[in-house]
Residue frames as qw, qx, qy, qz and C-alpha x, y, z in Angstrom:
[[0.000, 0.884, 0.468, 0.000, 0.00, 0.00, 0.00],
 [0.296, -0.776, 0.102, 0.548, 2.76, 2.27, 1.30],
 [0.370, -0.358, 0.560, 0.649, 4.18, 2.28, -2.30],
 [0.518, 0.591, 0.601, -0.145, 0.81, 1.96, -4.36],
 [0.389, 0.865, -0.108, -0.299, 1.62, 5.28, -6.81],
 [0.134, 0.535, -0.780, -0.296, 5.13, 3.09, -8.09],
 [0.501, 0.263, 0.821, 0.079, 3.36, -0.25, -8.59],
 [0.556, 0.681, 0.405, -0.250, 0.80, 1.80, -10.52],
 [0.518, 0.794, -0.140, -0.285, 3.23, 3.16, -12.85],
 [0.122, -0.323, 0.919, 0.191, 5.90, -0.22, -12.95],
 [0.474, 0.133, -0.710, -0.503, 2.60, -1.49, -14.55],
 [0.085, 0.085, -0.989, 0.089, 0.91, -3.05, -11.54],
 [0.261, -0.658, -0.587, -0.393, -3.01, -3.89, -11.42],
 [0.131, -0.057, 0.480, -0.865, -4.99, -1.75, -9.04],
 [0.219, -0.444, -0.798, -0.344, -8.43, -2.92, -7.95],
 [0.163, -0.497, -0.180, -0.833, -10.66, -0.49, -7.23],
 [0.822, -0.421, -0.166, -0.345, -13.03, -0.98, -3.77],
 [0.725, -0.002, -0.609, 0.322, -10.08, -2.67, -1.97],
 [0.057, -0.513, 0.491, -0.702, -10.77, -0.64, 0.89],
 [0.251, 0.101, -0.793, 0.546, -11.11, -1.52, 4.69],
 [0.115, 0.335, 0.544, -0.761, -13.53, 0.79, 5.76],
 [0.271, 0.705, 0.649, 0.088, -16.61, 1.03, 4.57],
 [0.297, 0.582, 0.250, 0.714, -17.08, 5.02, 3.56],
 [0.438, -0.747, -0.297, -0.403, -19.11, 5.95, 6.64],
 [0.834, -0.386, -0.085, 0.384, -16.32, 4.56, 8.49],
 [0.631, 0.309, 0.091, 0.706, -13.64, 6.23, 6.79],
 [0.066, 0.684, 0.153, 0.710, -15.58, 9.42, 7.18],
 [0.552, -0.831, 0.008, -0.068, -16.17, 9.34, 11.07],
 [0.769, -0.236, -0.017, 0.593, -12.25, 8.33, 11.23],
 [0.418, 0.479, 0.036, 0.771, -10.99, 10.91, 9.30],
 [0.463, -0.798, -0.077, -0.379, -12.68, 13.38, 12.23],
 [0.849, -0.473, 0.189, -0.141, -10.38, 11.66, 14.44],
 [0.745, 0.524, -0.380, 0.157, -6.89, 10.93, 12.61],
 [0.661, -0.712, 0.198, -0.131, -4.60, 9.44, 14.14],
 [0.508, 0.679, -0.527, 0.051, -0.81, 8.11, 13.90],
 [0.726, -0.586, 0.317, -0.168, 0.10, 5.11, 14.50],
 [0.741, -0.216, 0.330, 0.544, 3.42, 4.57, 13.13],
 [0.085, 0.923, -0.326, -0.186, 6.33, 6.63, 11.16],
 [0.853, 0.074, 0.404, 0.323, 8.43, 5.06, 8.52],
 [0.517, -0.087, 0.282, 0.803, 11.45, 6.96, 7.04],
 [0.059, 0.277, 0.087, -0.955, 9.38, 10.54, 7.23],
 [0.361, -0.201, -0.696, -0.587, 6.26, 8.99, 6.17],
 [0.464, -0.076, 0.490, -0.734, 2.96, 8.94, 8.84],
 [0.521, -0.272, -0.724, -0.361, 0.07, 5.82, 8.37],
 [0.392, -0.319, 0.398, -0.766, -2.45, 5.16, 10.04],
 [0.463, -0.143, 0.875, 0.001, -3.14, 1.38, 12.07],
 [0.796, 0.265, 0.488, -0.240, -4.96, 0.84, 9.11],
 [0.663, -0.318, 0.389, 0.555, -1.98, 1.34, 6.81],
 [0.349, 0.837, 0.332, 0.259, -3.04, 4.52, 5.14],
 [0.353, 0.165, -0.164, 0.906, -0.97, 7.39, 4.74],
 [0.355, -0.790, -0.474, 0.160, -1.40, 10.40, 7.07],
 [0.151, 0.738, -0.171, 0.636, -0.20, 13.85, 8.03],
 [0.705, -0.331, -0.369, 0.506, 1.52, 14.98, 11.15],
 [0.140, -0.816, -0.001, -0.561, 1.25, 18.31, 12.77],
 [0.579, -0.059, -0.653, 0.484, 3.58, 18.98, 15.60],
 [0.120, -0.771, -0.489, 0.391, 2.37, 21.02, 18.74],
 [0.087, 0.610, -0.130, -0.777, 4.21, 24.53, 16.85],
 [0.517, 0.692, 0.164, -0.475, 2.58, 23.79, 13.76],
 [0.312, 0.637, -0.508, -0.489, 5.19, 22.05, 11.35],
 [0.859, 0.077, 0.335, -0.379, 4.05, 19.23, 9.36],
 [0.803, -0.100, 0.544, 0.221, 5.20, 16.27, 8.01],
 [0.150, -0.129, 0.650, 0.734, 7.20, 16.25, 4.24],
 [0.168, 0.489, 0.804, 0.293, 4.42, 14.40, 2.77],
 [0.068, 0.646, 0.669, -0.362, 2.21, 17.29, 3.77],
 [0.068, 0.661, -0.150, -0.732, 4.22, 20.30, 2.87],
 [0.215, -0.087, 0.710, 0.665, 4.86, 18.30, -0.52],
 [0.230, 0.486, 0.803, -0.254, 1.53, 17.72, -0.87],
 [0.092, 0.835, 0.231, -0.491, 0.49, 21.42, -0.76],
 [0.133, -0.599, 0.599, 0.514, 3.23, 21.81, -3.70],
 [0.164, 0.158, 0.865, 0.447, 1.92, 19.14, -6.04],
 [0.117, 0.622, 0.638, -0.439, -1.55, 20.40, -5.29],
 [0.115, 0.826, 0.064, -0.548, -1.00, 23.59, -6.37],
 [0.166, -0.232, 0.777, 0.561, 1.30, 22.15, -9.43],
 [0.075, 0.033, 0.953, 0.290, -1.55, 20.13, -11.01],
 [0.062, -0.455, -0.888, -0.040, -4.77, 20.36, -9.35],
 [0.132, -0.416, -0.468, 0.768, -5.69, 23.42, -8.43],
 [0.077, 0.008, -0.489, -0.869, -6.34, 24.95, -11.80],
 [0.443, -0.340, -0.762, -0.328, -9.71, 22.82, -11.60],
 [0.597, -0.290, -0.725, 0.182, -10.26, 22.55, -7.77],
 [0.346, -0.881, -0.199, -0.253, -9.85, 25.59, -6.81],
 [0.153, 0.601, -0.589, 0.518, -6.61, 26.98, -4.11],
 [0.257, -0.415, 0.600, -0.634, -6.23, 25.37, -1.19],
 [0.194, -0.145, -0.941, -0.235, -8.61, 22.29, -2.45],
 [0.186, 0.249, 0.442, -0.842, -11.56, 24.54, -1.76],
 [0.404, 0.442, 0.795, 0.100, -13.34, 23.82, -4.82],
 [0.043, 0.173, -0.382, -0.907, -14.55, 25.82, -7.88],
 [0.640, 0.339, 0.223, -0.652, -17.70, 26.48, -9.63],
 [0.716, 0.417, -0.431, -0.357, -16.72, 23.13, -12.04],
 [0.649, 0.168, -0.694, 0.263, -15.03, 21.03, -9.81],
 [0.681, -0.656, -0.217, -0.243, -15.77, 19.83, -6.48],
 [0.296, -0.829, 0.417, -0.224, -13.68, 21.07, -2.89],
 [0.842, -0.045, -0.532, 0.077, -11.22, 17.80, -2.86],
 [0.056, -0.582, 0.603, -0.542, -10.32, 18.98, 0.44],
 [0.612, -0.123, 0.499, -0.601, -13.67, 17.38, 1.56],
 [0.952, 0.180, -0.222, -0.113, -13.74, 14.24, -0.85],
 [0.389, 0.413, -0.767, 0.298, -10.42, 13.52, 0.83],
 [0.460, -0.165, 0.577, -0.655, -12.34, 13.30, 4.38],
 [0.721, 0.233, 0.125, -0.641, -15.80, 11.73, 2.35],
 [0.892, 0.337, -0.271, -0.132, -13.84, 8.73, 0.34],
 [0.827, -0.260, 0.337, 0.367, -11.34, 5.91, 1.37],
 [0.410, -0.560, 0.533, 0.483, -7.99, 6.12, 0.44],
 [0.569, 0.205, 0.786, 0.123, -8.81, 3.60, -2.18],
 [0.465, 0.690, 0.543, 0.116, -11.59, 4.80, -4.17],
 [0.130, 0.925, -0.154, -0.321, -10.02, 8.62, -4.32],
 [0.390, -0.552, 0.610, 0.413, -7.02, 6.94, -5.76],
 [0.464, 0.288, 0.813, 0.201, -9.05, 4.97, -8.32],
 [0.348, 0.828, 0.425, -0.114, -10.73, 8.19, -9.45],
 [0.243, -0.773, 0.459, 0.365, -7.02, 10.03, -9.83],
 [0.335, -0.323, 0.825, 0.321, -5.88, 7.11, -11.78],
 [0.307, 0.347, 0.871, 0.165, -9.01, 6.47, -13.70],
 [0.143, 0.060, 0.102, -0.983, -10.77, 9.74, -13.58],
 [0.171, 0.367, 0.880, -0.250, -14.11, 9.83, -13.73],
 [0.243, -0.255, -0.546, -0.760, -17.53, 10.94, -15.74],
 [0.153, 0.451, 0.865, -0.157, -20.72, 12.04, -13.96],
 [0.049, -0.341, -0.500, -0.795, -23.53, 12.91, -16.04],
 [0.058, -0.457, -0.791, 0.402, -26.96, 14.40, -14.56],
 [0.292, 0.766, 0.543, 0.183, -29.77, 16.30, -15.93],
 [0.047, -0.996, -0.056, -0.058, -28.42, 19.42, -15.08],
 [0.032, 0.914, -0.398, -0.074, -24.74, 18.85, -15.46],
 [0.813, 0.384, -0.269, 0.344, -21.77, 16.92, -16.93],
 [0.339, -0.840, 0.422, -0.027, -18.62, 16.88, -14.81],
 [0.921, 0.214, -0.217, 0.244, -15.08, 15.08, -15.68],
 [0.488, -0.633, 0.600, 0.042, -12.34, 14.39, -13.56],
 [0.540, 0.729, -0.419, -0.049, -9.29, 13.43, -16.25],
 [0.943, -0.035, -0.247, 0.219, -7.15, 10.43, -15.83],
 [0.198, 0.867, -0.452, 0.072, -3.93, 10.81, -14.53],
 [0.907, -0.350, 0.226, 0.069, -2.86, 7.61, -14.10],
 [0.760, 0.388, 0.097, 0.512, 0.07, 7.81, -16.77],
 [0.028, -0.901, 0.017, -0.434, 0.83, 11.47, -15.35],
 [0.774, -0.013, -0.451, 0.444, 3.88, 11.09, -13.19],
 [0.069, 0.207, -0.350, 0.911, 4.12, 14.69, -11.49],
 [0.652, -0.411, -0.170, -0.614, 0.72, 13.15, -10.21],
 [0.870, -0.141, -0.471, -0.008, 1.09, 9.64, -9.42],
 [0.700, -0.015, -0.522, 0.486, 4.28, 9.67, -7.93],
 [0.104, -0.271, 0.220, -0.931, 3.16, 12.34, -5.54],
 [0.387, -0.394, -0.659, -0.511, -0.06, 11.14, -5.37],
 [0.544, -0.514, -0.657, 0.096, 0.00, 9.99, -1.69],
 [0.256, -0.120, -0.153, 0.947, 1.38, 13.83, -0.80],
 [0.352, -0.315, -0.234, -0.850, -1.46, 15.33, -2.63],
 [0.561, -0.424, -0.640, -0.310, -3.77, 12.90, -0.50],
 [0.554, -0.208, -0.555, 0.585, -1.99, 13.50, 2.37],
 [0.063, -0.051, 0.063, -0.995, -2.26, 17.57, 2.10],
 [0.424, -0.307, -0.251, -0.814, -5.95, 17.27, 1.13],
 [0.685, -0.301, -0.589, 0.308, -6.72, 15.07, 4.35],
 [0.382, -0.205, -0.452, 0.780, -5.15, 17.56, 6.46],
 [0.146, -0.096, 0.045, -0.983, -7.11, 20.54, 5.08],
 [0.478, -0.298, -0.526, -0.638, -10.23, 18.74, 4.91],
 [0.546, -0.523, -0.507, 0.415, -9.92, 17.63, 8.98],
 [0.037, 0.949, -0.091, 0.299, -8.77, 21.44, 9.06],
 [0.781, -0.522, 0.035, 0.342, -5.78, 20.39, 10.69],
 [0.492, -0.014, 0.360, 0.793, -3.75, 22.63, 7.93],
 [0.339, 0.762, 0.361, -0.418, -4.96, 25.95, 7.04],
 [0.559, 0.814, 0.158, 0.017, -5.15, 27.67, 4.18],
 [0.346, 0.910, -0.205, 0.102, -1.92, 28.32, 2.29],
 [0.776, 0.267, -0.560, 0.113, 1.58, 27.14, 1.87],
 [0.824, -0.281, -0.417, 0.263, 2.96, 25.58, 5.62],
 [0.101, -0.913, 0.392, -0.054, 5.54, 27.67, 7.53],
 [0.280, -0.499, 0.819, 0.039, 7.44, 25.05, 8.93],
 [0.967, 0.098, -0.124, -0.201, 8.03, 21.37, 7.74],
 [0.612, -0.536, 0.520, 0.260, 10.02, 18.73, 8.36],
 [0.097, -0.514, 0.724, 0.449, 13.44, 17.80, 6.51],
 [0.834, 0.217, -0.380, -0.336, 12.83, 15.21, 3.22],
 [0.676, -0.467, 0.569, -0.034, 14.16, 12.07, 4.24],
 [0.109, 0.468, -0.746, -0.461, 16.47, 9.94, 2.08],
 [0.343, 0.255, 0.901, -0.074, 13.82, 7.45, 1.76],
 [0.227, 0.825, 0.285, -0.433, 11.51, 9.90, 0.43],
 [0.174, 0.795, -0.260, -0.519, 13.95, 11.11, -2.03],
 [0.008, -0.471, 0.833, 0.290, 15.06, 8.19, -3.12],
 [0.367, 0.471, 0.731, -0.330, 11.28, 7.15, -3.55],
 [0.255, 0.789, 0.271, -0.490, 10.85, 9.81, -5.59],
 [0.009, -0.587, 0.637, 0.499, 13.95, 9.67, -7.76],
 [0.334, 0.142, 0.929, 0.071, 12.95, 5.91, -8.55],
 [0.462, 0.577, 0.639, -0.215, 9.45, 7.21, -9.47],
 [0.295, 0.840, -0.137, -0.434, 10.27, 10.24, -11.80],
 [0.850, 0.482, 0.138, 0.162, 12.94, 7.91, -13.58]]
């Protein structure tokens, strides 16, 4: 799981729905986050999802700060600053909170199509889109934090250091 954005783009399957928690579940956790382990500057939680980390003065984990950085790289154009949402595209601060790990990843990597009498919305693949993927769990991480409000608006003050795991995660993915 901890590696899920480099399987997807060394070509392994993902199956959609493989989550843990039901949705309802997912959503009362997320209210409630919690860390329970730390792996070479990376946060999960006991159900072996990434997380974010906020220390008591406010500076948050890599994953997060990257996060906020890919965010603003890729998604925002659509979504809106701060994953606040736009008048075409919906706040992913709060579909990070509202969907498992899982299915948001499946909709990133697949994108998605909904139609309804009164509007058409698409949400573009990006599974093949490496300054996504290999970020991916940063961007999920960031929009998590804002959508618990544990991160406010705009870009972090403090964060912590990258870790050579992290970088050398990252090198691997970009090629």
């Amino acid at each position: 799981m901890r590696h899920l954005q480099f399987l997807l783009l060394c070509g392994m399957a993902f199956a959609p729905g493989q989550a843990a928690l039901a949705q309802d579940d997912a959503a009362a956790k997320a209210k409630n986050i919690t860390v329970a382990y730390s792996e070479d500057g990376r946060y999960f939680t006991e159900d072996d999802i990434p997380t974010y980390n906020i220390a008591e003065d406010g500076t948050v984990d890599w994953q997060t700060y990257s996060g906020f950085r890919r965010y603003h790289s890729e998604c925002h154009v659509c979504h809106g600053p701060d994953g606040e949402g736009s008048s075409y595209a919906p706040a992913l601060k709060d579909s990070a909170v509202d969907m498992d790990y899982y299915d948001f990843y499946d909709v990133v990597v697949n994108g998605r199509e909904k139609v309804t009498a009164s509007e058409t919305s698409v949400m573009p693949a990006f599974g093949e889109n490496r300054n996504v993927m290999c970020y991916l769990d940063d961007i999920y991480v960031y929009l998590k934090a804002r959508g618990t409000d544990a991160v406010a608006r705009g870009r972090p003050a403090k964060k912590e250091a990258k870790s050579d795991a992290i970088r050398e995660e990252e090198d691997a993915c970009m090629g």
